[in-house]
ZAZA-745584 format. One record per residue: residue in three letters; chain; x, y, z negated of N, C-alpha, C in turn. Coordinates in pm, 1 decimal. Example, Ala and Ser with C-alpha at 12.3 -4.5 7.8 and 13.67 -1.06 7.14 Angstrom:
BEGIN
ALA;A;1319.0;-569.0;-780.0;1230.0;-450.0;-780.0;1320.0;-330.0;-780.0
SER;A;1285.0;-225.0;-708.0;1367.0;-106.0;-714.0;1290.0;3.0;-787.0
//
This chain:
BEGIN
UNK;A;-2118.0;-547.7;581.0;-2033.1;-497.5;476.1;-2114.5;-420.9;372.4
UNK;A;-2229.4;-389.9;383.2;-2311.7;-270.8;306.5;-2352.5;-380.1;229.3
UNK;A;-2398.6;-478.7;280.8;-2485.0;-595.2;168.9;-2347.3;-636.3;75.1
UNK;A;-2240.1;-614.6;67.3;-2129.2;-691.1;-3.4;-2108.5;-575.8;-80.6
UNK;A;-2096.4;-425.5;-12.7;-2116.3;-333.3;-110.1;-2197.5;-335.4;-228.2
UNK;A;-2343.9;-379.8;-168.8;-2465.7;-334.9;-269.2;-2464.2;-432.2;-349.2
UNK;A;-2428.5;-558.7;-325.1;-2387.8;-655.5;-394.8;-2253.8;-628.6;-510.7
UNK;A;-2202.1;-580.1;-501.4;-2105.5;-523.0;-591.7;-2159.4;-412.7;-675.7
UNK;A;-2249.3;-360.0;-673.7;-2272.6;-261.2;-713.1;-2241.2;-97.2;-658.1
UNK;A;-2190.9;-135.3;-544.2;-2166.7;12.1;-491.5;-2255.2;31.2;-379.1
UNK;A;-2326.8;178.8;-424.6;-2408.0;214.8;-302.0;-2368.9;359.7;-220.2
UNK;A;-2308.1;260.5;-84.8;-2269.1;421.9;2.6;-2334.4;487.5;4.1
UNK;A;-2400.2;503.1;23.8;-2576.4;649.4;51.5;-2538.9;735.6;-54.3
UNK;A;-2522.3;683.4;-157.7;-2536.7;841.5;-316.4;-2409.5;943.7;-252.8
UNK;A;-2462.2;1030.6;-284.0;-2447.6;1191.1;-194.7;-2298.6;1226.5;-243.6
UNK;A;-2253.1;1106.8;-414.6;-2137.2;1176.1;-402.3;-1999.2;1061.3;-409.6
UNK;A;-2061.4;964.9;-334.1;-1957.6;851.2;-321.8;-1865.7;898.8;-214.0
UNK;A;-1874.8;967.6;-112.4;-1797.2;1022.5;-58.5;-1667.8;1104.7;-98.7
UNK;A;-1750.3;1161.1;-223.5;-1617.3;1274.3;-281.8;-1533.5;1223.0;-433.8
UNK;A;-1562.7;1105.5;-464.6;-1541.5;1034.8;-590.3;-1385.5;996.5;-579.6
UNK;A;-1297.7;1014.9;-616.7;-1147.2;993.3;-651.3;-1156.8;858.2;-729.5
UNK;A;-1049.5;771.4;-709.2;-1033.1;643.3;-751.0;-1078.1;667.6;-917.1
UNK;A;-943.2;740.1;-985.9;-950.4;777.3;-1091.6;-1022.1;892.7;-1193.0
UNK;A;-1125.4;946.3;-1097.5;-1160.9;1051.5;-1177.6;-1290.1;1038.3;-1163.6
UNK;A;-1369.9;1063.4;-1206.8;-1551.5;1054.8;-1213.4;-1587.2;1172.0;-1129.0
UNK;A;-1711.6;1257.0;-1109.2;-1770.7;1320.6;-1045.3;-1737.6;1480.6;-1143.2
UNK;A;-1718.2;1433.3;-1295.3;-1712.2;1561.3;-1387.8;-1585.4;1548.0;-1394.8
UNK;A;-1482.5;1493.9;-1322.9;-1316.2;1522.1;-1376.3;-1253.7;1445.5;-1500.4
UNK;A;-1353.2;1347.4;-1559.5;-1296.1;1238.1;-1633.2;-1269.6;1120.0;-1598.4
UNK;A;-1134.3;1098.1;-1678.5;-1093.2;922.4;-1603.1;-1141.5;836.0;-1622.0
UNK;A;-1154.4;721.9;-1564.8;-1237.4;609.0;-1611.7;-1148.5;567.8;-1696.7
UNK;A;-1200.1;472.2;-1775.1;-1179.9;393.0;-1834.9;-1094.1;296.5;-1801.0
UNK;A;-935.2;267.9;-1765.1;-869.2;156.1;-1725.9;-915.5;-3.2;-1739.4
UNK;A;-987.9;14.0;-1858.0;-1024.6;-176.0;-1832.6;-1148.9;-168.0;-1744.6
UNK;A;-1236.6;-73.1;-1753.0;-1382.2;-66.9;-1695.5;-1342.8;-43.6;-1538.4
UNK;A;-1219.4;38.0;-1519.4;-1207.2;47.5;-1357.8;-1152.8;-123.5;-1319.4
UNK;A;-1005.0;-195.2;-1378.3;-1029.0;-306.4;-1353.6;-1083.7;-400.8;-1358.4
UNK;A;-1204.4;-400.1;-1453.0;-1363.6;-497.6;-1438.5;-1403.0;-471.3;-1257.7
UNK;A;-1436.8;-339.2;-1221.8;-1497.6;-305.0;-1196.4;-1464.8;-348.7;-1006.6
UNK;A;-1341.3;-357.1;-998.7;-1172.3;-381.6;-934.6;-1189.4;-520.8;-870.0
UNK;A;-1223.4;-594.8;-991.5;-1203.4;-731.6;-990.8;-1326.0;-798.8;-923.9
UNK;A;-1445.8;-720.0;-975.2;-1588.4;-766.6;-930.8;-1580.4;-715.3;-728.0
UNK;A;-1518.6;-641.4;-665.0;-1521.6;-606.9;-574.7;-1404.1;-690.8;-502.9
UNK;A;-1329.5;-771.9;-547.2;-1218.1;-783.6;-488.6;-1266.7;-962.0;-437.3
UNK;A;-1341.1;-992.1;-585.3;-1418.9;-1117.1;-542.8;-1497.1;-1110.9;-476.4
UNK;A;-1607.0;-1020.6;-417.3;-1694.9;-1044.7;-347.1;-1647.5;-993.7;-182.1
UNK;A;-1550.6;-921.3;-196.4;-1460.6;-951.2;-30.3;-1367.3;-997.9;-39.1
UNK;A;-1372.4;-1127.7;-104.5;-1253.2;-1244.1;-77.7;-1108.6;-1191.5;-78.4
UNK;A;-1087.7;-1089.8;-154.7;-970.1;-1008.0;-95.8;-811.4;-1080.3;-183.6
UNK;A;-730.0;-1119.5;-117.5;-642.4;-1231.3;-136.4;-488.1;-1153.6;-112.2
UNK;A;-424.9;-1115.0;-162.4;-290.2;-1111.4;-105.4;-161.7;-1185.8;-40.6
UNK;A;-14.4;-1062.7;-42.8;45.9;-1160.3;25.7;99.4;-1320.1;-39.3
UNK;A;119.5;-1296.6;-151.9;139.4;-1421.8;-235.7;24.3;-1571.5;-213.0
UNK;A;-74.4;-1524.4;-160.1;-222.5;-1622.2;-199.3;-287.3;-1582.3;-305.4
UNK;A;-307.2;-1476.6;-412.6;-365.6;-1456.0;-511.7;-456.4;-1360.6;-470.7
UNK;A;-562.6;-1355.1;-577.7;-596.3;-1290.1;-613.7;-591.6;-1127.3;-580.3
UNK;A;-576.4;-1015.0;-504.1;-563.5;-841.0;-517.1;-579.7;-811.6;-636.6
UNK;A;-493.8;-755.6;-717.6;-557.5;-675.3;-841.3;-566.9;-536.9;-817.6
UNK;A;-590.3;-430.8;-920.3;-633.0;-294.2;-882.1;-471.6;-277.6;-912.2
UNK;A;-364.0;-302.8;-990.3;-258.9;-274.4;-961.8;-212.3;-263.6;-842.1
UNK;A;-240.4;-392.9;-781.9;-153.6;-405.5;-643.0;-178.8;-304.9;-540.1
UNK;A;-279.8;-229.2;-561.0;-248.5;-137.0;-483.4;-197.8;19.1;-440.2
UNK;A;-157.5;28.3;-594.1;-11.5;116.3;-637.9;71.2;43.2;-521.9
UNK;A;168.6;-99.0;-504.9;249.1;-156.4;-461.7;202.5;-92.0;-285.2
UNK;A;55.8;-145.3;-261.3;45.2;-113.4;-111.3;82.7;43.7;-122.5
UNK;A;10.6;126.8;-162.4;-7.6;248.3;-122.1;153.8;298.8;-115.7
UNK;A;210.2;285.6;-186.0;384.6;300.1;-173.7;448.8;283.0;-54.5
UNK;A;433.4;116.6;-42.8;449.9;97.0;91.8;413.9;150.7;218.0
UNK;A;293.8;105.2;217.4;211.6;236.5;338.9;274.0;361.8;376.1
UNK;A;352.0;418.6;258.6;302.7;600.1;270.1;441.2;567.0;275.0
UNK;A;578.0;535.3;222.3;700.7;514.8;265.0;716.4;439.4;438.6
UNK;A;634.0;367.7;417.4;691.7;355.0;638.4;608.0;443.4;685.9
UNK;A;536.0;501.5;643.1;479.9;607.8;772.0;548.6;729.7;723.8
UNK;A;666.0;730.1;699.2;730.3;865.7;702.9;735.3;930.8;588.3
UNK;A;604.3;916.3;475.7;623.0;1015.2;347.1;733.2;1041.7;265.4
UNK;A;750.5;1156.2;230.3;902.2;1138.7;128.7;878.8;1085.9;47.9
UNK;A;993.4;1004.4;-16.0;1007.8;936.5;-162.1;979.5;1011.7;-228.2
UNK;A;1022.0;1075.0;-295.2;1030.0;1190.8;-378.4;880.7;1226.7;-392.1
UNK;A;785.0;1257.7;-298.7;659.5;1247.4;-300.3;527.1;1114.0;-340.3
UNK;A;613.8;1058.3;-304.4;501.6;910.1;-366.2;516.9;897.0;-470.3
UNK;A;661.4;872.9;-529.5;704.3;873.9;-672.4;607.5;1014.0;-729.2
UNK;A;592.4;1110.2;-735.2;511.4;1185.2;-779.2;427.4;1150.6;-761.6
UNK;A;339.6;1145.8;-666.3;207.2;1060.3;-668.2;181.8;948.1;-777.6
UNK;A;250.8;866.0;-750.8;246.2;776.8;-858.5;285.1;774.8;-1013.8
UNK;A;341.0;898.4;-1019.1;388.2;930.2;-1146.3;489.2;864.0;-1209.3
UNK;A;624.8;903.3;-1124.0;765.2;818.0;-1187.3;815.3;959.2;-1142.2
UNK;A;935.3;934.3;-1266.7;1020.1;1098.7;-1256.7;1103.9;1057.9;-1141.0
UNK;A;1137.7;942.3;-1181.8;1281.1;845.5;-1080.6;1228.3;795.7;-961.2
UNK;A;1213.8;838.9;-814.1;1252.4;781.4;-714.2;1264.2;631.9;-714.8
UNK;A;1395.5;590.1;-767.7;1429.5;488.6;-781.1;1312.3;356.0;-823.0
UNK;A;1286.0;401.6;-918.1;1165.3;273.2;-963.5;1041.2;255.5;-857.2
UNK;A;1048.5;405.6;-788.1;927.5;340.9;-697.3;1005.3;294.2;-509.6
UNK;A;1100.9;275.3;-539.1;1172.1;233.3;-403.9;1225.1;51.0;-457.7
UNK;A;1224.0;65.2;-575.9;1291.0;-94.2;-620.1;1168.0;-144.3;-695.1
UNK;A;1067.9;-99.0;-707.8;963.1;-188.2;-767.9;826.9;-190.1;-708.7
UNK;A;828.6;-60.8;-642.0;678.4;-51.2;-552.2;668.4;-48.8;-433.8
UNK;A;772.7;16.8;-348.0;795.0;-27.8;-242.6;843.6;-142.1;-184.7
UNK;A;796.7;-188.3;-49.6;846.0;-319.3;-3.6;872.2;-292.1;152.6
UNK;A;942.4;-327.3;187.9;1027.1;-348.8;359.6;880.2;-413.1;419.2
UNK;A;788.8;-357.3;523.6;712.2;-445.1;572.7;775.5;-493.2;696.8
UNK;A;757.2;-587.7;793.5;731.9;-647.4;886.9;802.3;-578.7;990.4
UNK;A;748.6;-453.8;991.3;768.1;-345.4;1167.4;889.7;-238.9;1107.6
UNK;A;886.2;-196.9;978.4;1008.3;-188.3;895.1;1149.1;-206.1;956.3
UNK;A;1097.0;-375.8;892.4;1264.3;-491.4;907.0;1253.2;-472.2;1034.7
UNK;A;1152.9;-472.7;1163.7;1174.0;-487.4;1313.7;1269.9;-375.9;1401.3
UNK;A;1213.1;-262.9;1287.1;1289.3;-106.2;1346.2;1432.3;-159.6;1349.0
UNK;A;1449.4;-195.9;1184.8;1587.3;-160.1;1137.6;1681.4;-249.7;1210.2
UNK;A;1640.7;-399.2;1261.9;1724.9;-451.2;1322.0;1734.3;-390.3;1491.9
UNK;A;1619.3;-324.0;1519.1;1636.0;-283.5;1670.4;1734.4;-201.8;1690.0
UNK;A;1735.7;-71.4;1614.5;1830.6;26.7;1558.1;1963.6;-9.1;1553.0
UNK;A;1975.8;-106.1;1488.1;2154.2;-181.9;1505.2;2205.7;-220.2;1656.9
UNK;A;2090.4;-275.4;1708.3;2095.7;-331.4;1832.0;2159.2;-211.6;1953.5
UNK;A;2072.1;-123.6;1926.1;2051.1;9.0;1965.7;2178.4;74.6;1964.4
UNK;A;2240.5;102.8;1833.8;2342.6;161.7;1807.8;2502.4;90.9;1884.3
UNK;A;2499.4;-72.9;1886.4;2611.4;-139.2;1860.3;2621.3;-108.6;2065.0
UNK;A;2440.6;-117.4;2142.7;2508.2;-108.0;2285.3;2543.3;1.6;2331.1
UNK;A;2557.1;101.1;2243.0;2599.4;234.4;2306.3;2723.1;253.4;2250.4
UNK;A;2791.5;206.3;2189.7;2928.4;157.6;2191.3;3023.4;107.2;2323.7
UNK;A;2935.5;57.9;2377.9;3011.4;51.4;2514.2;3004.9;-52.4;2564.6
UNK;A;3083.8;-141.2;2629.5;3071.0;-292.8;2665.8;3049.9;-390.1;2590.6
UNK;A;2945.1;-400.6;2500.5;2895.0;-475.8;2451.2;2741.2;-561.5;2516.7
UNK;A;2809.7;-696.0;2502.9;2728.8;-789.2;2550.2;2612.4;-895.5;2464.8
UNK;A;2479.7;-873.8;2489.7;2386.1;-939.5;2426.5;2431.3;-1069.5;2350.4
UNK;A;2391.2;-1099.3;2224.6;2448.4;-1260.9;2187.6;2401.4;-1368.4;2270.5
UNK;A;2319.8;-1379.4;2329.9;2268.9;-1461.9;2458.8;2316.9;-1456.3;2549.5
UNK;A;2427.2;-1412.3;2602.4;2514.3;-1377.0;2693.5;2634.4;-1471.4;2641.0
UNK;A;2685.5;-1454.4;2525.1;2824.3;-1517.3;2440.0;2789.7;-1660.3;2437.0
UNK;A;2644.2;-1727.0;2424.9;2645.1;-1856.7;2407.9;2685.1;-1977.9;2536.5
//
């Protein structure tokens, strides 16, 4: 992975790649938005990095992950949306967030969950 790094141009070793923020330089200035997605793009090709669609990763898309991520592991809305910088909740629950996988798995277990403690209720594999 270090040769795909150095190949990209990034070298782990410098003393302050460790402390470097996506968006901010070492002196507290932002990059440059097209120069960070040049920069985005050159790294994304050289680890093959592909999303869920089949495309391409862009440096957008991972606004979309990080939403996601930090909404199923518990974070408040209200907090990511700040993070991400939306006044509204809303836009980052209907445009950046997405239902993953273990998500949808909870939510249907949960029903399951709820409907047998109701009482004599019998599995649908039972009814067939």
């Amino acid at each position: 992975m270090a040769d795909k790094l150095q190949e990209a141009g990034v070298t782990p070793d410098d003393g302050e790649f460790g402390e470097l923020y996506v968006c901010d330089t070492v002196d507290g200035r932002y990059y440059d938005p097209t120069l960070l997605t040049r920069a985005w793009k050159g790294l994304a090709e050289s680890f093959d990095l592909t999303g869920t669609q089949g495309r391409r990763v862009t440096f957008h898309d991972l606004r979309h992950s990080f939403a996601t991520r930090a909404i199923a592991g518990g974070a408040d809305v209200k907090a990511v949306a700040a993070v991400l910088g939306h006044s509204d909740a809303h836009v980052t629950l209907s445009v950046y967030a997405d239902a993953d996988k273990e998500s949808k798995a909870r939510a249907v277990a949960l029903v399951g969950y709820g409907i047998q403690q109701q009482g004599d209720v019998k599995p649908f594999a039972a009814l067939v």
